[in-house]
ZAVO-266400 format. One record per residue (C-alpha): residue number from 1; z, x, y. Coordinates in nm, 2 decimals. Layout:
<nodes>
{pos: NUM | c3: Z | c1: X | c2: Y} $
...
</nodes>
This chain:
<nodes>
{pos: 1 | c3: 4.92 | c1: -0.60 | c2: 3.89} $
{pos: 2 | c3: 5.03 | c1: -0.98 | c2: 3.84} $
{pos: 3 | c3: 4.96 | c1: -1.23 | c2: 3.61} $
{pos: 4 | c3: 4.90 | c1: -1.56 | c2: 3.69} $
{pos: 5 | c3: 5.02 | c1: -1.91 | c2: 3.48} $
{pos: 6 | c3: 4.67 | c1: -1.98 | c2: 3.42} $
{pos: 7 | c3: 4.63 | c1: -1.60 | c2: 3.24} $
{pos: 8 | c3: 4.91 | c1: -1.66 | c2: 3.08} $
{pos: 9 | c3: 4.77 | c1: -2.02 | c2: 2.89} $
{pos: 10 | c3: 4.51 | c1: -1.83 | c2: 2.83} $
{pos: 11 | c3: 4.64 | c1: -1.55 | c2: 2.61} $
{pos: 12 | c3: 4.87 | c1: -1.78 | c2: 2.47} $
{pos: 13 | c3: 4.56 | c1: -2.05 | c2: 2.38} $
{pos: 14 | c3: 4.37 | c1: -1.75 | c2: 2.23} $
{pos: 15 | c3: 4.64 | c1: -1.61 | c2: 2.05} $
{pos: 16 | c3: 4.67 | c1: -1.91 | c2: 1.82} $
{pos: 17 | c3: 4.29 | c1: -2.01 | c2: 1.77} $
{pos: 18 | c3: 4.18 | c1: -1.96 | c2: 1.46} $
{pos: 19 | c3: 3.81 | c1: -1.86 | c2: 1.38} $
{pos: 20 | c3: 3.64 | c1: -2.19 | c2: 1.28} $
{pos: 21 | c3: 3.61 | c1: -2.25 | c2: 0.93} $
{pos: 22 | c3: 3.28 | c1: -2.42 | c2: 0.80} $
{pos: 23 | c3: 3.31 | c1: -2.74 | c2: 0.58} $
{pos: 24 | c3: 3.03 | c1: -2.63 | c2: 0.37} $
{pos: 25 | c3: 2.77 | c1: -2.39 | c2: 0.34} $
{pos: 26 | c3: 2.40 | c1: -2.45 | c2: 0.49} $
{pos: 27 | c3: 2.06 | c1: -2.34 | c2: 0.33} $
{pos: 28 | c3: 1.94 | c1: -2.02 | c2: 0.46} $
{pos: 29 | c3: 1.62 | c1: -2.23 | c2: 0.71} $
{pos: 30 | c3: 1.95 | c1: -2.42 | c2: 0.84} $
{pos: 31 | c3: 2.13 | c1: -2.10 | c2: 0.92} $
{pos: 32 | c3: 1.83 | c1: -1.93 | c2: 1.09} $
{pos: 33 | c3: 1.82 | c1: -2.23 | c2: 1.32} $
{pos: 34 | c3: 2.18 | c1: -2.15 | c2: 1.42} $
{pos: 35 | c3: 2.17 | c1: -1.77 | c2: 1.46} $
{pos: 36 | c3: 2.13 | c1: -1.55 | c2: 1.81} $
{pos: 37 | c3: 1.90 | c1: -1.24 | c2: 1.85} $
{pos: 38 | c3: 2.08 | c1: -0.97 | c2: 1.84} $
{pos: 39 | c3: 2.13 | c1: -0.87 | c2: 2.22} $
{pos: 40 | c3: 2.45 | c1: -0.97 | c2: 2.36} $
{pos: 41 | c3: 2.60 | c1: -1.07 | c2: 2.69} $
{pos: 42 | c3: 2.96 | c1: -1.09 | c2: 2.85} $
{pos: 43 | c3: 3.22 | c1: -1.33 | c2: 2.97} $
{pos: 44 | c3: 3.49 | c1: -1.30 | c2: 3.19} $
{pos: 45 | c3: 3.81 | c1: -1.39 | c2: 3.15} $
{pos: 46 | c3: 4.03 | c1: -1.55 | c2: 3.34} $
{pos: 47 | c3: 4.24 | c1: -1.28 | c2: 3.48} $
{pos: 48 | c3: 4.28 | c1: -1.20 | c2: 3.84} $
{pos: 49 | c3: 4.43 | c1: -0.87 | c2: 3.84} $
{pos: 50 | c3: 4.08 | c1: -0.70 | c2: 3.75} $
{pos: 51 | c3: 3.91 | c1: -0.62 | c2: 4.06} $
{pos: 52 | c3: 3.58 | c1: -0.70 | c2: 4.11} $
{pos: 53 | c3: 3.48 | c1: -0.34 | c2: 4.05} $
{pos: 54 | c3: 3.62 | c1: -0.30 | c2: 3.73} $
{pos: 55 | c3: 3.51 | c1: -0.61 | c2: 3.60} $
{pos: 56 | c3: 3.16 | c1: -0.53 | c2: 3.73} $
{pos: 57 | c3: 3.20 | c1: -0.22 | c2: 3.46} $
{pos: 58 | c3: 3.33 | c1: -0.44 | c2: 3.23} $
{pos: 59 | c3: 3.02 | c1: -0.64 | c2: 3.21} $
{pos: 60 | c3: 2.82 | c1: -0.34 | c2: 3.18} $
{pos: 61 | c3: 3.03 | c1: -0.17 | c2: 2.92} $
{pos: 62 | c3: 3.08 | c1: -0.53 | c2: 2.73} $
{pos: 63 | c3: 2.66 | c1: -0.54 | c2: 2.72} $
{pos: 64 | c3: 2.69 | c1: -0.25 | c2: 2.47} $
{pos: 65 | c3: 2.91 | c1: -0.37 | c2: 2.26} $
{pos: 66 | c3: 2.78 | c1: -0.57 | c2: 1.94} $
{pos: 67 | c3: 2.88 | c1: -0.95 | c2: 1.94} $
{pos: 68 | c3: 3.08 | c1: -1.12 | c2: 1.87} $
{pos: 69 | c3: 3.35 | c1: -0.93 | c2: 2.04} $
{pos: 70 | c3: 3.69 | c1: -0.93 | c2: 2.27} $
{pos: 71 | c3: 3.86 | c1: -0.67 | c2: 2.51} $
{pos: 72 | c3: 4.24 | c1: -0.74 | c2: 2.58} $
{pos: 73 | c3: 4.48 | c1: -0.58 | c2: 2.83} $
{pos: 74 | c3: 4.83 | c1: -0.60 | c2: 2.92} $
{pos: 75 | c3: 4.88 | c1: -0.71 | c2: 3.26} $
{pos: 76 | c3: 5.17 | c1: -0.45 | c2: 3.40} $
{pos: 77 | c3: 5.09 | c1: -0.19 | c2: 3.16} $
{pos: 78 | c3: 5.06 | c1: 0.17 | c2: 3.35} $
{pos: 79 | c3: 4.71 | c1: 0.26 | c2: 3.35} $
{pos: 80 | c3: 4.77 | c1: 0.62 | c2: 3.28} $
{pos: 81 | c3: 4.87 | c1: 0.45 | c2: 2.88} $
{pos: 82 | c3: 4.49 | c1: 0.37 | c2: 2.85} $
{pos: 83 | c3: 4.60 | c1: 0.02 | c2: 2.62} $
{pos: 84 | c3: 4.25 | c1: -0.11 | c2: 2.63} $
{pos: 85 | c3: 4.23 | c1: -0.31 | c2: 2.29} $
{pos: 86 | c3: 3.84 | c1: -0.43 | c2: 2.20} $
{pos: 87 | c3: 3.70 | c1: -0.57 | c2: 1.89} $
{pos: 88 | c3: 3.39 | c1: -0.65 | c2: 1.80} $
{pos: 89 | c3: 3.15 | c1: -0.76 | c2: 1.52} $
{pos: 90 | c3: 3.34 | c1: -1.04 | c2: 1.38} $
{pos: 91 | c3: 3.19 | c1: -1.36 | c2: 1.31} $
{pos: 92 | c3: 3.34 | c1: -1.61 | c2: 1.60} $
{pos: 93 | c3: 3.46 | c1: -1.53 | c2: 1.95} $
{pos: 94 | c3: 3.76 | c1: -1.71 | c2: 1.87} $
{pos: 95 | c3: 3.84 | c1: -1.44 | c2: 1.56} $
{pos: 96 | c3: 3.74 | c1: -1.13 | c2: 1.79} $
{pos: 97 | c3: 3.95 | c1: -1.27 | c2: 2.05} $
{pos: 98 | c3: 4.29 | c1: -1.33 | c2: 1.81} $
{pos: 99 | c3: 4.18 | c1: -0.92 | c2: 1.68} $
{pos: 100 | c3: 4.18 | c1: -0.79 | c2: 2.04} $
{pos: 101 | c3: 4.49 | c1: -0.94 | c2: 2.14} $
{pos: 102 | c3: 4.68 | c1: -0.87 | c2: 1.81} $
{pos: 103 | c3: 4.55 | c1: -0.50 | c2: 1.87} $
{pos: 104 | c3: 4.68 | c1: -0.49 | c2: 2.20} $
{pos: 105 | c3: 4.99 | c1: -0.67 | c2: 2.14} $
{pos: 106 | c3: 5.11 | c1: -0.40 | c2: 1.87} $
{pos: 107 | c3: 5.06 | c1: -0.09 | c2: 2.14} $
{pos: 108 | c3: 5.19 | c1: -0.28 | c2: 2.44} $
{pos: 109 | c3: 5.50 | c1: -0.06 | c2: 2.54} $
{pos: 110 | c3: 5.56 | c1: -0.19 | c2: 2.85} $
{pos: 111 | c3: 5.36 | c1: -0.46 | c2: 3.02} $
{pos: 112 | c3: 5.32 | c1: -0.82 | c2: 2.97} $
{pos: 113 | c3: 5.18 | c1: -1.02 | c2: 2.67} $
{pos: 114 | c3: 4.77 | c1: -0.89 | c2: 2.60} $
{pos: 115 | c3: 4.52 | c1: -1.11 | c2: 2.81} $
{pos: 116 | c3: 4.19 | c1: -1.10 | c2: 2.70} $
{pos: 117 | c3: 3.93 | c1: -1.09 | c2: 3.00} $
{pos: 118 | c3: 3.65 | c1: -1.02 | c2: 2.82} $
{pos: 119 | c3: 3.45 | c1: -1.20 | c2: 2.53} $
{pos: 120 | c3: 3.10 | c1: -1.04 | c2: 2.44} $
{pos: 121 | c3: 2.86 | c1: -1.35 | c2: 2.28} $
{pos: 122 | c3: 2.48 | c1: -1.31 | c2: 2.19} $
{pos: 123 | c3: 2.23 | c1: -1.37 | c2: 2.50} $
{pos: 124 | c3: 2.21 | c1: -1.75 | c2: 2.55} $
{pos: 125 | c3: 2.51 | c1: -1.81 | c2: 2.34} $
{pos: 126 | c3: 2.58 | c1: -2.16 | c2: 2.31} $
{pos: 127 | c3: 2.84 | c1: -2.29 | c2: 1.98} $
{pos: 128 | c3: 2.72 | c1: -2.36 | c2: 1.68} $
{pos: 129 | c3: 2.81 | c1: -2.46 | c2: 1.37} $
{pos: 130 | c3: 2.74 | c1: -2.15 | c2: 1.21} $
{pos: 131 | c3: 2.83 | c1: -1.82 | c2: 1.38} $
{pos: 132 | c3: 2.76 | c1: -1.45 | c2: 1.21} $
{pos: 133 | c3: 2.84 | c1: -1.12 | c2: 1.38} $
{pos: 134 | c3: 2.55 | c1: -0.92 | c2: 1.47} $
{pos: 135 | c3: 2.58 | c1: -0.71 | c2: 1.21} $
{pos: 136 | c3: 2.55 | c1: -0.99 | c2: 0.95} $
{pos: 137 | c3: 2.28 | c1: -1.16 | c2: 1.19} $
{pos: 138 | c3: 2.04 | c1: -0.84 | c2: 1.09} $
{pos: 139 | c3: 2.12 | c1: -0.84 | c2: 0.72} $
{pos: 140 | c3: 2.09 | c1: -1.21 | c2: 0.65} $
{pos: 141 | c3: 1.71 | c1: -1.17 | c2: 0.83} $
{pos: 142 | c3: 1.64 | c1: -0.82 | c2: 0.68} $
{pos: 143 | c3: 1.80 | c1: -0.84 | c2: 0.34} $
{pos: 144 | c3: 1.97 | c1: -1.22 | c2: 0.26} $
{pos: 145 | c3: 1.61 | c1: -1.42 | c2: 0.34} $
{pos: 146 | c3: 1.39 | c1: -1.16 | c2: 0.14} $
{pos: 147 | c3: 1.61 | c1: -1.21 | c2: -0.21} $
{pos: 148 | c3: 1.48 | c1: -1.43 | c2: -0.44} $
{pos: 149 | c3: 1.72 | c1: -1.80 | c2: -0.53} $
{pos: 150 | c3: 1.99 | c1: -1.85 | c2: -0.58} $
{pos: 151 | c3: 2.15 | c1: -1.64 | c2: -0.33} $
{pos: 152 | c3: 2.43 | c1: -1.65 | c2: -0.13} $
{pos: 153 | c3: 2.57 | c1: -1.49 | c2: 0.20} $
{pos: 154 | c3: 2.98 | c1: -1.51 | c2: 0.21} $
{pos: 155 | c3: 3.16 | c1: -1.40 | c2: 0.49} $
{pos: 156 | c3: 3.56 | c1: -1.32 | c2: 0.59} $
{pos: 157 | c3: 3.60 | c1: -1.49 | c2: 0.94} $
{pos: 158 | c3: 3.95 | c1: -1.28 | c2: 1.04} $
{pos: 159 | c3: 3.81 | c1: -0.97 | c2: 0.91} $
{pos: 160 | c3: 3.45 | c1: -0.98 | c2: 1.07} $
{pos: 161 | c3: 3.27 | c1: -0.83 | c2: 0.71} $
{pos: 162 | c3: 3.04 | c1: -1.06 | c2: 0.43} $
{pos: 163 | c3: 2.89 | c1: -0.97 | c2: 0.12} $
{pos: 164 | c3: 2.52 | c1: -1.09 | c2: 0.02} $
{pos: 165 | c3: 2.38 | c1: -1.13 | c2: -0.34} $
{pos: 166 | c3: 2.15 | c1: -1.30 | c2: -0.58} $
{pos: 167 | c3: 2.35 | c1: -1.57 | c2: -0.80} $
{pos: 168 | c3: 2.57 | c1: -1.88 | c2: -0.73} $
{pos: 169 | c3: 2.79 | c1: -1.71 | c2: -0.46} $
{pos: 170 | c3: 3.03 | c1: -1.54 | c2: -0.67} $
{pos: 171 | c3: 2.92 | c1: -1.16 | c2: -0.61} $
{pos: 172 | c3: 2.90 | c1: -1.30 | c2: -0.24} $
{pos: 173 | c3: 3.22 | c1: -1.32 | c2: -0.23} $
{pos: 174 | c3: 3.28 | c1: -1.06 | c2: -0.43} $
{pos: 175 | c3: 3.13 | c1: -0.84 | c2: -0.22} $
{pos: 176 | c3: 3.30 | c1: -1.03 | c2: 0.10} $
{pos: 177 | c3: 3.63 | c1: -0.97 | c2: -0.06} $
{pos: 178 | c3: 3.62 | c1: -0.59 | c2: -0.14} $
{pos: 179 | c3: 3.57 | c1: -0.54 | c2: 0.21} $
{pos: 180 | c3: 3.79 | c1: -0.76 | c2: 0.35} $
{pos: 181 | c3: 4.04 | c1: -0.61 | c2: 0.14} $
{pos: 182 | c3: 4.05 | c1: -0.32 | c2: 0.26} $
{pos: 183 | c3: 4.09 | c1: -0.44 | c2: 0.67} $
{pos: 184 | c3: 4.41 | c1: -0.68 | c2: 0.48} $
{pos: 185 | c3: 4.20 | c1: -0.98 | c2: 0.44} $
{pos: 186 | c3: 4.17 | c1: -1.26 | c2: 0.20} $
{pos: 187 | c3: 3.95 | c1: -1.54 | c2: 0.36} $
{pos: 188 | c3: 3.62 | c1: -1.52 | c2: 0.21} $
{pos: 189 | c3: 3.40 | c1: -1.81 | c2: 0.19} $
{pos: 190 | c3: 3.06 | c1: -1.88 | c2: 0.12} $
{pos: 191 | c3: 2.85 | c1: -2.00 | c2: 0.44} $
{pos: 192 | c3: 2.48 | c1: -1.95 | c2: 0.32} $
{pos: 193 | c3: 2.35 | c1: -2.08 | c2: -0.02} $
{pos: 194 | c3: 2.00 | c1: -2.12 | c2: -0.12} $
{pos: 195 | c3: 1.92 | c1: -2.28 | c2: -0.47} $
</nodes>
């Protein structure tokens, strides 16, 4: 396998974006406007050591797998070590792709720096100002919308979770924070709040 200069700005570029952070949070009719269905779809890298077999599987694989999510590789890694690193549910593709290449990163043994050459999006993905992971795509329609104002929806962008709750945003984030806690987070911020 080989790597090419372009692959290699690549990993490099991914490695240090940071999941967007929001200036301030929207209302939750905003929000809606800004959200995917929950189906999602696949992008290709920029790496051409993959075959066009594999990354035929890839795409099929990569439709599975709940958005927004990354899988990494290590070009020059031995296939028989199976270093595969992918993510997925986080709130940003920028945050799944920095968790899929740290992954990979930490079990490379031999081969070069991770590459990611694949980045799973919703259907019809196009950036917004507002992103949520699937998961938190279904809760904020099936629980966040149907609780009574105030309420709040917070979420940790490096650790993919969120917390939901009645109240000013505080047991938002409260919620947000137990769980990103325990995945070694600390980013929680409020993104949803209706009054």
């Amino acid at each position: 396998m080989r790597i090419t200069r372009a692959a290699t700005v690549l990993a490099f570029t991914l490695a240090l974006a940071a999941p967007a952070v929001q200036a301030a949070p929207v209302d939750g009719k905003t929000a809606r406007k800004m959200l995917f269905g929950t189906g999602s779809a696949v992008e290709l890298g920029q790496a051409d050591f993959i075959d066009a077999s594999i990354a035929s599987a890839i795409k099929q694989a990569g439709a599975q797998i709940p958005y927004y999510g990354a899988i990494a590789v290590s070009p020059g890694e031995p296939t028989s070590s199976n270093l595969m690193a992918t993510m997925a549910n986080y709130h940003s593709p920028q945050a799944a792709q920095k968790a899929a290449l740290d992954n990979c990163n930490s079990r490379r043994t031999t081969g070069q720096p991770c590459v990611v050459i694949a980045t799973i999006v919703p259907k019809r993905f196009k950036p917004q100002p507002l992103t949520l992971s699937v998961e938190a795509t279904r809760a904020f329609d099936k629980e966040y919308r149907k609780l009574p104002e105030p309420r709040a929806l917070a979420i940790s962008p490096s650790a993919g979770v969120f917390g939901i709750d009645r109240g000013d945003g505080g047991r938002a984030l409260s919620k947000c924070a137990a769980a990103a806690s325990a995945k070694g987070a600390d980013d929680c911020q409020v993104v949803v709040f209706d009054q």
